[in-house]
Backbone as numpy.savetxt, mean C-alpha at the origin, in Angstrom:
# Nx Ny Nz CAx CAy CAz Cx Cy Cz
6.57 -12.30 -31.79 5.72 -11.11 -31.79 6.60 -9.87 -31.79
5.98 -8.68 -32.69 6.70 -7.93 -32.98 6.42 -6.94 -31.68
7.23 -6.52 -30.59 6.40 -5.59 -29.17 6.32 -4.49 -29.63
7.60 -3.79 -30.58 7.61 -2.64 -31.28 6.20 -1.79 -31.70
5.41 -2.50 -32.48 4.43 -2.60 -33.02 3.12 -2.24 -31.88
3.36 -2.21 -30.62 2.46 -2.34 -29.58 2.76 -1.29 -28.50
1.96 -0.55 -28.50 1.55 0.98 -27.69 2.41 0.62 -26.04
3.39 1.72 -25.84 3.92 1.64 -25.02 3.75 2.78 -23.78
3.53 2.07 -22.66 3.17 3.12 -21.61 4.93 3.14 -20.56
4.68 4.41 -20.24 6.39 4.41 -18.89 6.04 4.78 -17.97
6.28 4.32 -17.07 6.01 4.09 -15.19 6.92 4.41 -15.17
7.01 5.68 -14.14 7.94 6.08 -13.45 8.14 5.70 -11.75
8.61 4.75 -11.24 8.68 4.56 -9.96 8.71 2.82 -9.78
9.14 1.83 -9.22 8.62 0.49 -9.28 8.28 -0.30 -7.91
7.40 1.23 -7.05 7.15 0.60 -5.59 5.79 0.00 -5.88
5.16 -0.65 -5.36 3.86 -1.76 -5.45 2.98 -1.38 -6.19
2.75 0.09 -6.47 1.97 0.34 -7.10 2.11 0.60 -8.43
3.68 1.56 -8.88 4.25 0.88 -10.33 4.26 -0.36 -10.81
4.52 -1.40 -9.87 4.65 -2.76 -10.62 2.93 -3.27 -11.13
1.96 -2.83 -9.88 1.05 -3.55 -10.13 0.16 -2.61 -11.30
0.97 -1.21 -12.08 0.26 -0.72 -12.51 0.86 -1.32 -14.25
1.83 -1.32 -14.05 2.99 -2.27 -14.76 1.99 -3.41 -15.84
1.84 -4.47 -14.65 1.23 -5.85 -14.58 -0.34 -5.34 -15.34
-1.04 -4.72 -14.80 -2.29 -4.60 -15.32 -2.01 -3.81 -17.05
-1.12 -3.01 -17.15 -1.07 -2.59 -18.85 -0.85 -3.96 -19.37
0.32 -4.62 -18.82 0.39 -5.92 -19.77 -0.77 -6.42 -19.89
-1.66 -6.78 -19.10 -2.96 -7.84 -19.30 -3.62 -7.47 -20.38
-3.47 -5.58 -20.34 -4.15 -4.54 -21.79 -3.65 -4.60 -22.74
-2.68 -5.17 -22.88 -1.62 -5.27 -24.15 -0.87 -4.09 -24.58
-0.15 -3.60 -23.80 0.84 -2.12 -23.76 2.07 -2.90 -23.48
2.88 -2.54 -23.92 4.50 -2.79 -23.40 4.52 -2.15 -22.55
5.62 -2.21 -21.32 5.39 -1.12 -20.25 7.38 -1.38 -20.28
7.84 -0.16 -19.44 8.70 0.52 -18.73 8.45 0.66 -17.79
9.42 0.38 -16.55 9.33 0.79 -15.23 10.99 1.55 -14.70
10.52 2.72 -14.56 11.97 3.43 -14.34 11.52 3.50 -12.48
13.05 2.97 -12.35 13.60 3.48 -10.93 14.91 3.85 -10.12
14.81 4.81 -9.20 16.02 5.34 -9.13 16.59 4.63 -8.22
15.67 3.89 -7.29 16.81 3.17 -6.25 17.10 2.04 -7.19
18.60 1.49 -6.07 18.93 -0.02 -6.83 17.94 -1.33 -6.88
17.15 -1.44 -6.17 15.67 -2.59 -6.20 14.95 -2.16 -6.07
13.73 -2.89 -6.41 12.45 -2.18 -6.80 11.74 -2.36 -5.49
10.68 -1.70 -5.32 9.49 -1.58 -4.01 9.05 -0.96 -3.04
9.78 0.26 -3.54 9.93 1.84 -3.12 9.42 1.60 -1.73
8.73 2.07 -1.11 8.50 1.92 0.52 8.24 0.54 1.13
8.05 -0.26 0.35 7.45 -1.51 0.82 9.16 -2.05 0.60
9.93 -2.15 1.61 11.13 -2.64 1.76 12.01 -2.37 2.83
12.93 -3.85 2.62 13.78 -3.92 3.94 15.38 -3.78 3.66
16.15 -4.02 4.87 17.02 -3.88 4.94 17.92 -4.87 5.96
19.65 -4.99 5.70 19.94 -5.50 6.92 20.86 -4.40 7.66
21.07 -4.53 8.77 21.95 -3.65 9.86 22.78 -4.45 10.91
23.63 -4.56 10.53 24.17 -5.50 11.51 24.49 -6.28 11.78
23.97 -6.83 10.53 23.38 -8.76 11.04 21.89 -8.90 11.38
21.02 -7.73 11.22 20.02 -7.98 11.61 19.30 -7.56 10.30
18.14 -8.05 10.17 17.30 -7.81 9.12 16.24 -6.96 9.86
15.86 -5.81 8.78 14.51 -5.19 8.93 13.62 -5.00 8.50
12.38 -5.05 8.54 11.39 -5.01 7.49 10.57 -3.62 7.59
11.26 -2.78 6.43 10.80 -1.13 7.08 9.35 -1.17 6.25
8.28 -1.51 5.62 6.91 -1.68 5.46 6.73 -2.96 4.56
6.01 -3.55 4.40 4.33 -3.24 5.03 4.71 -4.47 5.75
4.19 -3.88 7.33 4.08 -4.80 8.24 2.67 -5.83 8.33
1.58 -5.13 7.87 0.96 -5.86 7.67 0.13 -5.38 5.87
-0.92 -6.06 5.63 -1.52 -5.61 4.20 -3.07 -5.44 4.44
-4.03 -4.61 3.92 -5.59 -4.60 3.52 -6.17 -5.62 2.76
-7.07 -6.22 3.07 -7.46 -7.55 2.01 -7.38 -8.50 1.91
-6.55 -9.21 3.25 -6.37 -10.56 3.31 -7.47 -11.68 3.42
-8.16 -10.96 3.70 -9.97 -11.92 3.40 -10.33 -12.75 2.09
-10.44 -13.83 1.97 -10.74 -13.81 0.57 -11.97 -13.73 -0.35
-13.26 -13.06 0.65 -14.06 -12.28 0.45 -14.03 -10.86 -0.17
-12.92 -10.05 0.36 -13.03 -8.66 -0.10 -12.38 -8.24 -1.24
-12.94 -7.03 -1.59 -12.79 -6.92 -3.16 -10.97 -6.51 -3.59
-10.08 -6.50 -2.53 -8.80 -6.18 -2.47 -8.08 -7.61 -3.02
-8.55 -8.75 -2.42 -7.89 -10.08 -2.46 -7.77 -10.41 -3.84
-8.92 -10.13 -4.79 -8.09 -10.87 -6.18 -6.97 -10.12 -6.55
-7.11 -8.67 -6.11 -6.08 -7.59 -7.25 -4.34 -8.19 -6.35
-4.88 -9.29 -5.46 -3.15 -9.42 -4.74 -2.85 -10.36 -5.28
-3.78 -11.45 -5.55 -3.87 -12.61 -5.95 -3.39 -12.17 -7.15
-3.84 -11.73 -8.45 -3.32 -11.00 -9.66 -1.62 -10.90 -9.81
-1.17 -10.01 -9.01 0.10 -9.52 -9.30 0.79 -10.61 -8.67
0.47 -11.56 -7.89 1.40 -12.91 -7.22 1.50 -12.64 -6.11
1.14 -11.95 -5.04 1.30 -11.39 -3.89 1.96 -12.74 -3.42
0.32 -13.10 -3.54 0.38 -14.49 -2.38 0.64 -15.96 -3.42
1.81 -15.88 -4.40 2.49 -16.88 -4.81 2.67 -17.87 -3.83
2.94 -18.70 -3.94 3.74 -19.54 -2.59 3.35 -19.55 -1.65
1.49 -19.75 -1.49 0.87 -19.98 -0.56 0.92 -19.20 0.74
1.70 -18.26 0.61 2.28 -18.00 2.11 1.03 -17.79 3.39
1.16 -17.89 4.52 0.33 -17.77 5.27 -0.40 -16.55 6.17
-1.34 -16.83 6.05 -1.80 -14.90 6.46 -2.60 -15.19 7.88
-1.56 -14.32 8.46 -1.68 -14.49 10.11 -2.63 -13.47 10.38
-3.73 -13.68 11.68 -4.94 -12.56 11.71 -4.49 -11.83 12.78
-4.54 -10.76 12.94 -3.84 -9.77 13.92 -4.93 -9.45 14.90
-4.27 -9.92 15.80 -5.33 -9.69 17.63 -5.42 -8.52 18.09
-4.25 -8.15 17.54 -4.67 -6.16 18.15 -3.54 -5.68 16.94
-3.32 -4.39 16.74 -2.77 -3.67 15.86 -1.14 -3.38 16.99
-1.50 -2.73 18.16 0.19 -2.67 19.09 -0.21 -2.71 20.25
0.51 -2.39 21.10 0.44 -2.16 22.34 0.98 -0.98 23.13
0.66 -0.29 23.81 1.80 0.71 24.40 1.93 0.54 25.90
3.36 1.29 26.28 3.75 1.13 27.68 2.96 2.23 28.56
2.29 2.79 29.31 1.57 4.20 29.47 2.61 4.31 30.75
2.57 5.86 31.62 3.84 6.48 32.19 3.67 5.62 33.70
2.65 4.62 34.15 2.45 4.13 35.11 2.79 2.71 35.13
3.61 2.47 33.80 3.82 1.08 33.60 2.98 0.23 33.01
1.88 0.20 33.08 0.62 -0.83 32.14 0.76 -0.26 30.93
0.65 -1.72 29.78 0.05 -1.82 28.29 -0.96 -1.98 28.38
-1.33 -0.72 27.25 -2.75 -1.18 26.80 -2.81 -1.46 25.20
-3.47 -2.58 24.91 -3.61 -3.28 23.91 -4.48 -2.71 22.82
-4.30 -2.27 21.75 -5.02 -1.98 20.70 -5.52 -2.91 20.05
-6.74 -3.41 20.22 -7.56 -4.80 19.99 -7.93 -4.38 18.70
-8.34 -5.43 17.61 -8.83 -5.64 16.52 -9.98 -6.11 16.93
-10.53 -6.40 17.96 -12.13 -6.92 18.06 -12.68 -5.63 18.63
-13.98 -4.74 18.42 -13.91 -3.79 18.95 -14.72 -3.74 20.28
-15.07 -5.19 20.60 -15.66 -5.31 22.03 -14.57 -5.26 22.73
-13.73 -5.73 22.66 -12.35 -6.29 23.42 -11.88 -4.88 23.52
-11.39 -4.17 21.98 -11.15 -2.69 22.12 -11.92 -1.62 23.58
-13.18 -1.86 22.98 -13.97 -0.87 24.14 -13.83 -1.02 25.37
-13.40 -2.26 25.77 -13.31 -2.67 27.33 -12.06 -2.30 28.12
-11.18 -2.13 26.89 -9.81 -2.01 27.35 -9.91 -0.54 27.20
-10.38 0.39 26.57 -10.22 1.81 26.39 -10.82 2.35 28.08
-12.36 1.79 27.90 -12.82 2.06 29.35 -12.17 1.51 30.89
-11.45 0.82 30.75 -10.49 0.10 31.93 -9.44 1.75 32.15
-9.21 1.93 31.26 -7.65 2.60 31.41 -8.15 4.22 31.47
-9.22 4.35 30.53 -9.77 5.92 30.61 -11.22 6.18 30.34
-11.72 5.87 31.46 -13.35 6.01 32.17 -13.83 6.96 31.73
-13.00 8.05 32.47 -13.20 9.82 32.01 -13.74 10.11 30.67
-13.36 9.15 29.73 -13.67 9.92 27.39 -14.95 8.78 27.45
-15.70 8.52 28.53 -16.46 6.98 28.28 -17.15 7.14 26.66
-17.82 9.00 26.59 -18.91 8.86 25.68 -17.62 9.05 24.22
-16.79 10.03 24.53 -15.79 9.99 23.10 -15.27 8.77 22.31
-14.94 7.95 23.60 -14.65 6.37 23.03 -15.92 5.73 22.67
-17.15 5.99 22.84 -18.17 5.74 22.49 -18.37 6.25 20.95
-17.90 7.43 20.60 -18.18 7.84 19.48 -17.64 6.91 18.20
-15.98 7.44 18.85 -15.35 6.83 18.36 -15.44 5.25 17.50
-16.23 4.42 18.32 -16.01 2.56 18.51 -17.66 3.15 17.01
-18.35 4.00 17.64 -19.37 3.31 16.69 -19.48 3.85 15.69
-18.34 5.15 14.94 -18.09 5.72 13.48 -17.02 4.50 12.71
-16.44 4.12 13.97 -15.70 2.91 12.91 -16.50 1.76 12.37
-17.53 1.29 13.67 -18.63 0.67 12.74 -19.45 0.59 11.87
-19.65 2.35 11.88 -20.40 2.53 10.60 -19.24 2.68 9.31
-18.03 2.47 9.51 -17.23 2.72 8.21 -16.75 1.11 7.62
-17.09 0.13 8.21 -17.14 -0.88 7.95 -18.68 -1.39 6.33
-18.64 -0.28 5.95 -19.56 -0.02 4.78 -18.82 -0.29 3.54
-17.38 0.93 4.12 -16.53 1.33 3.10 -16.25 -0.09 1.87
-16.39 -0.10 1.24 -15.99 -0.76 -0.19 -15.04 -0.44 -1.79
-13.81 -0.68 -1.73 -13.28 0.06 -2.67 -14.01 -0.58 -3.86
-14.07 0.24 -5.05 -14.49 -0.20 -6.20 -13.12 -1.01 -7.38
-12.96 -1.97 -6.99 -11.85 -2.57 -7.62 -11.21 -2.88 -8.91
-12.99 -3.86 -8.86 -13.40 -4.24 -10.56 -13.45 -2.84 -11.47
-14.12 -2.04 -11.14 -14.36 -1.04 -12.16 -14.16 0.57 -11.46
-13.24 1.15 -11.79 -12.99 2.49 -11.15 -14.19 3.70 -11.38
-14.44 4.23 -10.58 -15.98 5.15 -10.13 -15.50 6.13 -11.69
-14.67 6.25 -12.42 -14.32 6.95 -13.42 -15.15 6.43 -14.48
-15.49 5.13 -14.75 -15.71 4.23 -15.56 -17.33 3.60 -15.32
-17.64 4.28 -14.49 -18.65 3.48 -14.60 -19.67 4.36 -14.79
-21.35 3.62 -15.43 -22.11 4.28 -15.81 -22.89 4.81 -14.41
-23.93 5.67 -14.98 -24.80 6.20 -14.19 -25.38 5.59 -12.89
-25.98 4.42 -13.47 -26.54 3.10 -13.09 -25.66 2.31 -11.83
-24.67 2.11 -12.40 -23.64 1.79 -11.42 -23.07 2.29 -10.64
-22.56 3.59 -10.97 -22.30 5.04 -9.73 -23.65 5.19 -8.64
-24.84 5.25 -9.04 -25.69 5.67 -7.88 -25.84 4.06 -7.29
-25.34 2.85 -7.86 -25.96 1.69 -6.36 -24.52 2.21 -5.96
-23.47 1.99 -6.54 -22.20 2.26 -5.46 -22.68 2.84 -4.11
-22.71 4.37 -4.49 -23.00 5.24 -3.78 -24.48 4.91 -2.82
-25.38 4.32 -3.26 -26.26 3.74 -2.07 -25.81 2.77 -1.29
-25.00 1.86 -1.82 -23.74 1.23 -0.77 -23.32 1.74 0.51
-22.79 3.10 0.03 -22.20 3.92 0.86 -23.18 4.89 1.89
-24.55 4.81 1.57 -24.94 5.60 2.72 -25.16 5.26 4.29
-25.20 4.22 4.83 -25.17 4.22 5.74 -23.51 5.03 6.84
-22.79 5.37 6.11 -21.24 6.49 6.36 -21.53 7.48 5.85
-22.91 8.02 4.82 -22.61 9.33 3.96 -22.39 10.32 5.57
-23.54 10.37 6.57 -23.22 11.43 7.45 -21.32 11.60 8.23
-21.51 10.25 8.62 -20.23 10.63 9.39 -18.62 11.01 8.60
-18.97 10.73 7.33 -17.95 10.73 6.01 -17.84 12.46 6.01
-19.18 12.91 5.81 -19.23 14.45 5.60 -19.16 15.07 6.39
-19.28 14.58 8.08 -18.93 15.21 8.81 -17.17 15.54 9.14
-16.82 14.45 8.73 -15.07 14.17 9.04 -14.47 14.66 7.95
-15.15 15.04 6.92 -14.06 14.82 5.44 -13.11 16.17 5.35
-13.23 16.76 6.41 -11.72 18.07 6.07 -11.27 18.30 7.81
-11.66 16.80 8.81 -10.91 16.86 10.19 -9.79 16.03 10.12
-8.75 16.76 10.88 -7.38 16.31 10.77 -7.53 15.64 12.39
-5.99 14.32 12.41 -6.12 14.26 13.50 -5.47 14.94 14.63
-4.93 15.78 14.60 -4.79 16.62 15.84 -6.20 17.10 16.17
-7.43 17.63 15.46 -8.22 18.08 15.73 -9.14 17.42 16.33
-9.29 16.12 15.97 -10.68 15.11 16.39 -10.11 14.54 17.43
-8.52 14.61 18.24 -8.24 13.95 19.59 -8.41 15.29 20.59
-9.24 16.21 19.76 -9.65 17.37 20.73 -10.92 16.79 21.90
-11.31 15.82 21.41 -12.54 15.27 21.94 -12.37 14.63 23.32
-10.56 14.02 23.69 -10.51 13.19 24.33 -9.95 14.12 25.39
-9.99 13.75 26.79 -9.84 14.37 27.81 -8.40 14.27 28.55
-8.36 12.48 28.07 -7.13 12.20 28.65 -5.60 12.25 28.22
-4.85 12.78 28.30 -3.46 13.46 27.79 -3.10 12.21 26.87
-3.11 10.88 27.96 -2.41 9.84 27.21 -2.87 8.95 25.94
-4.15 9.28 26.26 -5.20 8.54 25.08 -4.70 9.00 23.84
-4.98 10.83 23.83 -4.32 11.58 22.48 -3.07 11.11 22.25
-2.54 10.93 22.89 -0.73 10.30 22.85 -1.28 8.96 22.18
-1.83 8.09 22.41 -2.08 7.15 21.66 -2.33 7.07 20.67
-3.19 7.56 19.91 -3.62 8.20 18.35 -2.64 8.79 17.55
-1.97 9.93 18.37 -1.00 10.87 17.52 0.04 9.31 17.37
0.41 8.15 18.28 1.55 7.38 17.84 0.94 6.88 16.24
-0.15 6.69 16.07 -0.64 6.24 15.11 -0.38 6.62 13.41
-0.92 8.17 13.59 -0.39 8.94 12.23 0.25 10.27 12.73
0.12 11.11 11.55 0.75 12.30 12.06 -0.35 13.44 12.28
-0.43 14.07 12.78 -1.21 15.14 13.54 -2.29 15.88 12.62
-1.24 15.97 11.16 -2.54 16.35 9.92 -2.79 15.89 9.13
-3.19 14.49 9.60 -3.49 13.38 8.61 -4.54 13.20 9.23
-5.89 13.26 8.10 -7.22 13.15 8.28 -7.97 11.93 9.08
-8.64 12.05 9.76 -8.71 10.77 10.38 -9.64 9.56 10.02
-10.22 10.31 8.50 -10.91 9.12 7.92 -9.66 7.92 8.04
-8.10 7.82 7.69 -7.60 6.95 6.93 -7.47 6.07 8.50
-8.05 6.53 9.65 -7.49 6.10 10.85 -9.13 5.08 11.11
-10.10 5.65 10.89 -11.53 4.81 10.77 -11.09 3.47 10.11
-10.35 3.85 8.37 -10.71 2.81 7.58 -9.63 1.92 8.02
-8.57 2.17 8.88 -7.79 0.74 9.52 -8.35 0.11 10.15
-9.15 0.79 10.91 -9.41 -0.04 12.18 -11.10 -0.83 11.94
-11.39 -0.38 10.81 -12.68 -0.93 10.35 -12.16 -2.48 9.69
-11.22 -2.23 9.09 -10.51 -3.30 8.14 -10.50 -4.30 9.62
-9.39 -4.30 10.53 -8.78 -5.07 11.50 -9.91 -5.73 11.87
-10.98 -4.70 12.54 -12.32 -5.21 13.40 -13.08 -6.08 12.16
-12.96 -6.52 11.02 -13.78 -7.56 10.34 -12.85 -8.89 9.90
-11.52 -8.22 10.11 -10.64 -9.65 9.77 -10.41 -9.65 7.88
-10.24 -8.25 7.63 -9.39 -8.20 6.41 -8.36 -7.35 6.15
-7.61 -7.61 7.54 -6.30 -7.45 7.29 -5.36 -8.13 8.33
-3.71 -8.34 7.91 -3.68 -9.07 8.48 -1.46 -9.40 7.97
-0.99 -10.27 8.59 0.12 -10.15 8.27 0.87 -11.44 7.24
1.70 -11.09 6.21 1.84 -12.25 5.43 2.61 -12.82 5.84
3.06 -13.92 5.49 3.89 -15.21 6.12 5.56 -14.42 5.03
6.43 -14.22 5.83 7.81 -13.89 5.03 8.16 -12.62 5.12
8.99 -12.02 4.59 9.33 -10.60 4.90 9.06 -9.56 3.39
9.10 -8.98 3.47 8.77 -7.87 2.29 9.81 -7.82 1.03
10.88 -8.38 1.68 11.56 -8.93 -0.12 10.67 -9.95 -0.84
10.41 -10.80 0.23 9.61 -11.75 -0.92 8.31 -11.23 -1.57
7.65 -10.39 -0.66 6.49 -10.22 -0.99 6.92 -9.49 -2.62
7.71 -8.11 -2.49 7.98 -7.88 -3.74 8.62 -8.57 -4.73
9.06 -9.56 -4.02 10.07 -10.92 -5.58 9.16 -11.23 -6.18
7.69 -11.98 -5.80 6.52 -12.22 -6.48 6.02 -10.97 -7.18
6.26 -10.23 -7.02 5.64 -9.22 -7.73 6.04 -8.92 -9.26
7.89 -9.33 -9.19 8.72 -8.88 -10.17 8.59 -10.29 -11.13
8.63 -10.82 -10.98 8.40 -12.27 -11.93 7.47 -11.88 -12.64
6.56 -11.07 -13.23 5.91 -10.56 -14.65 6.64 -9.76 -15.03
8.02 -9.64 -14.80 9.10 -8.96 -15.38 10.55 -9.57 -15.89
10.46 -10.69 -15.64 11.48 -11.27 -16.04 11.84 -11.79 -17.42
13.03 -12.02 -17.97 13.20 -12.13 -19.17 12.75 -13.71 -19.68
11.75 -14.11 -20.57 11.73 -15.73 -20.61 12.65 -16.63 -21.31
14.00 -16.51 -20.53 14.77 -17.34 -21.21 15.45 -17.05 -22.12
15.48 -18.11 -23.13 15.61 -17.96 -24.87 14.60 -17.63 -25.17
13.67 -17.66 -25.24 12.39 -16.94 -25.73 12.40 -15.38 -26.13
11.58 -14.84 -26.58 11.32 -13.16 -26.73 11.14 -13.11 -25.17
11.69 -11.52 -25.17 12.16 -10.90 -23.96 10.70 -10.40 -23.63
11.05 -10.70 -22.52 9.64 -10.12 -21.48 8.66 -8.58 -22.12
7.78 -8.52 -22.19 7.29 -6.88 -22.67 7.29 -6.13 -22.02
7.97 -6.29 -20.56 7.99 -5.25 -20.16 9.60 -4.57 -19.25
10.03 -3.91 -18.99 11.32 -3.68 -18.74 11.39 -2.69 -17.57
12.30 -3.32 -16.81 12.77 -2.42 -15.50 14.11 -1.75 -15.69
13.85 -0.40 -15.64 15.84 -0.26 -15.58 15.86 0.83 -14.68
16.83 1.11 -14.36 17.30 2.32 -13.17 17.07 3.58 -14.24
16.89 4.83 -13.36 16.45 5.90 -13.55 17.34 6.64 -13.55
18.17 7.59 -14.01 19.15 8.39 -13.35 18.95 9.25 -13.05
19.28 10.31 -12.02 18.75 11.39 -11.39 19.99 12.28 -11.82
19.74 13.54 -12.79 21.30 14.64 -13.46 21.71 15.06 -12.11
21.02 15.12 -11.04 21.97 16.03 -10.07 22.48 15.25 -8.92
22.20 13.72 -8.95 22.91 12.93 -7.82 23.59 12.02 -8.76
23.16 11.65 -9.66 24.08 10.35 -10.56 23.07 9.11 -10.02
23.38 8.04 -10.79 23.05 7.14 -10.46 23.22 6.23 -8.75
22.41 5.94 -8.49 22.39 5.43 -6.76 23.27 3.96 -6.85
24.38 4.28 -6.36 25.42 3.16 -6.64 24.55 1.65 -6.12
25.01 0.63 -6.42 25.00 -1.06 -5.95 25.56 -0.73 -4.99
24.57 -1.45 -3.78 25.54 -1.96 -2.91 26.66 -3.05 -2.67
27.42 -3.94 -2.38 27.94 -4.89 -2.31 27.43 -6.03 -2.85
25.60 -6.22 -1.97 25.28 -7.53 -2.03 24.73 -7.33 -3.85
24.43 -6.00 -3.75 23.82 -6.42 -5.51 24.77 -5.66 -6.55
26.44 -6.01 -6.40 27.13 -5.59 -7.64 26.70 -6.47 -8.82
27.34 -6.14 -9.96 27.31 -6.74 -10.97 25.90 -6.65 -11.36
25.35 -7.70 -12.41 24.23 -6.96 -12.87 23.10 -7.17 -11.91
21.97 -6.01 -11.60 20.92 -5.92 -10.65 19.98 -7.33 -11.41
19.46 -7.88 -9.64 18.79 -9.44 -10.72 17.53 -8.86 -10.89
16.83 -7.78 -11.19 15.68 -7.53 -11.34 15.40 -6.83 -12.68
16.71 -6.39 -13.34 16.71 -5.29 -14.12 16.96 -6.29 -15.76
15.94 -5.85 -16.30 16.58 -6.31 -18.08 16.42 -5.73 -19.03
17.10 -5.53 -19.76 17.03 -4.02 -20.63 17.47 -4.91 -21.82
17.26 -4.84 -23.18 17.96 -5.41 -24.30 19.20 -4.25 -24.46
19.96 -5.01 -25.31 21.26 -4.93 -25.39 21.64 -3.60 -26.63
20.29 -3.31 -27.32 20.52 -2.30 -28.30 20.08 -0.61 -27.52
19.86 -1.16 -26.07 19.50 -0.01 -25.23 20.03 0.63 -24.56
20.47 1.70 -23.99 21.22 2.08 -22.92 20.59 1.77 -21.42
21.15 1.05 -20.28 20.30 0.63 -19.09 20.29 1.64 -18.42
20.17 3.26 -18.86 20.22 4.57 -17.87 19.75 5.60 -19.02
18.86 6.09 -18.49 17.94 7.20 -19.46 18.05 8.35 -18.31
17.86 9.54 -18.40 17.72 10.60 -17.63 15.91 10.92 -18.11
15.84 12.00 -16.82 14.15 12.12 -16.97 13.65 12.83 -18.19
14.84 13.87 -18.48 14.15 14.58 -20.06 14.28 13.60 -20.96
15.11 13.02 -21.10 15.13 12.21 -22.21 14.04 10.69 -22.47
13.68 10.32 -21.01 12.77 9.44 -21.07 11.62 9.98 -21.39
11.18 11.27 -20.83 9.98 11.89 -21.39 9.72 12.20 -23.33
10.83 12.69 -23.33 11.10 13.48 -24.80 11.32 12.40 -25.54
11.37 10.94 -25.11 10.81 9.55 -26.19 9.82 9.23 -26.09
9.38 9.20 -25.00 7.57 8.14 -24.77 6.60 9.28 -24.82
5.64 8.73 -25.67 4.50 9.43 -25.74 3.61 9.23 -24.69
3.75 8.65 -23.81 3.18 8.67 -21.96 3.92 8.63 -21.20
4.11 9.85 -19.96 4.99 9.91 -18.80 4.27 9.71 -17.89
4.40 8.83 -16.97 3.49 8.68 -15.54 4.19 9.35 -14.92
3.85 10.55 -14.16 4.04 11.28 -13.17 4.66 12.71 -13.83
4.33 13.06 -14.73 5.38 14.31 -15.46 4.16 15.00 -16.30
4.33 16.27 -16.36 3.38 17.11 -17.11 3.83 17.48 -18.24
């Protein structure tokens, strides 16, 4: 097959969401490009070692591990969960030490939650009240997976959206509160200390509902292995097949004009095992020049 011949899209970036945006052009029949500037691909979703010690700096855990919800095929799709791996259900999200010495447990069940909030801080009884039952009503939430709200007809936009009303109030009530503002509610110094560990202070607190809505139904949850693997499965719709025609789609490093290329480390001198570029190509494009060839730039105006 001639790929030449076949409409080519360029991804700029190759963290989970480049690859899996990657993966879905191929299924459309686009050749794809994936430019990136670090030396491996998986932009935040990645680890490291220190020491002798390994770390796994995200995703500690994932959304969707249910195999009910509408998240699980799109993981299933890109290979997430190749290799069976095992998806452990999370009993609480953390724990903290408070200044008197007791943990208190951030439960994923939200009976268990409520009991433990009221044990430790009596005083917010009705705020933690609020709280426990806007997350229940956000347990509505449904991403549209199959078909993006862009795409769909009339017909289909208004059931969506009747989906969604049992959250329309508390959605519109929250939709421009940050959370420094909504732990205005709570009385107790340490509670707010609890939340703020959570996100950062002006980060809206819908995205803090839709975790804990996820946890409290048991679709989310932690994968069996560490986050290299999770992204190794990812990259295998990128690999070259062999003797065969070369994969359609291509990963190569990005170069940045004002830092240079982000050297190999040790463990990955010589050639990067993720990267394949044919041989009539240069394996380093700069950003004008990748733009000023492809007639689609993801992320560039």
């Amino acid at each position: 097959m001639n790929y030449t011949c076949k409409p080519k899209v360029i991804v700029v970036g190759a963290g989970v969401s480049g690859l899996t945006t990657g993966i879905y052009l191929l299924d459309n029949g686009f050749d794809v490009e994936i430019y990136e500037k670090h030396y491996i691909p998986g932009g935040e979703c990645t680890g490291w070692y220190r020491k002798g010690q390994y770390i796994d700096g995200c995703a500690h855990w994932i959304v969707g591990t249910e195999p009910t919800s509408e998240l699980y095929p799109l993981w299933e799709h890109i290979g997430a969960f190749d290799g069976n791996p095992e998806i452990f259900p999370t009993e609480y999200l953390t724990k903290f030490q408070l200044k008197d010495g007791r943990f208190f447990t951030f439960y994923s069940d939200l009976d268990k939650l409520e009991n433990e909030f009221l044990t430790f801080f009596p005083e917010d009884k009705r705020a933690i009240k609020r709280f426990l039952n806007t997350v229940k009503v956000y347990r509505f939430t449904h991403i549209p997976v199959k078909k993006p709200l862009d795409l769909m007809n009339w017909f289909q936009y208004l059931a969506y959206g009747i989906s969604l009303l049992p959250m329309a109030l508390p959605f519109a009530h929250y939709k421009h509160v940050a959370l420094e503002k909504y732990i205005r509610h709570f009385k107790n110094e340490e509670l707010r200390g609890i939340f703020l560990r959570f996100l950062d202070p002006g980060y809206n607190i819908h995205s803090f509902f839709y975790v804990c809505q996820t946890f409290s139904k048991g679709d989310a949850g932690v994968v069996e292995g560490d986050v290299i693997d999770f992204i190794a499965y990812d990259i295998t719709f990128y690999q070259p097949n062999g003797d065969e025609a070369p994969a359609p789609a291509v990963l190569r490093p990005w170069r940045i004009p004002s830092r240079g290329v982000l050297p190999s480390p040790p463990q990955y001198a010589g050639p990067l095992p993720w990267c394949y570029s044919p041989s009539s190509t240069s394996a380093f494009t700069s950003p004008d020049s990748l733009c000023a060839t492809s007639g689609r730039c993801h992320g560039r105006n």
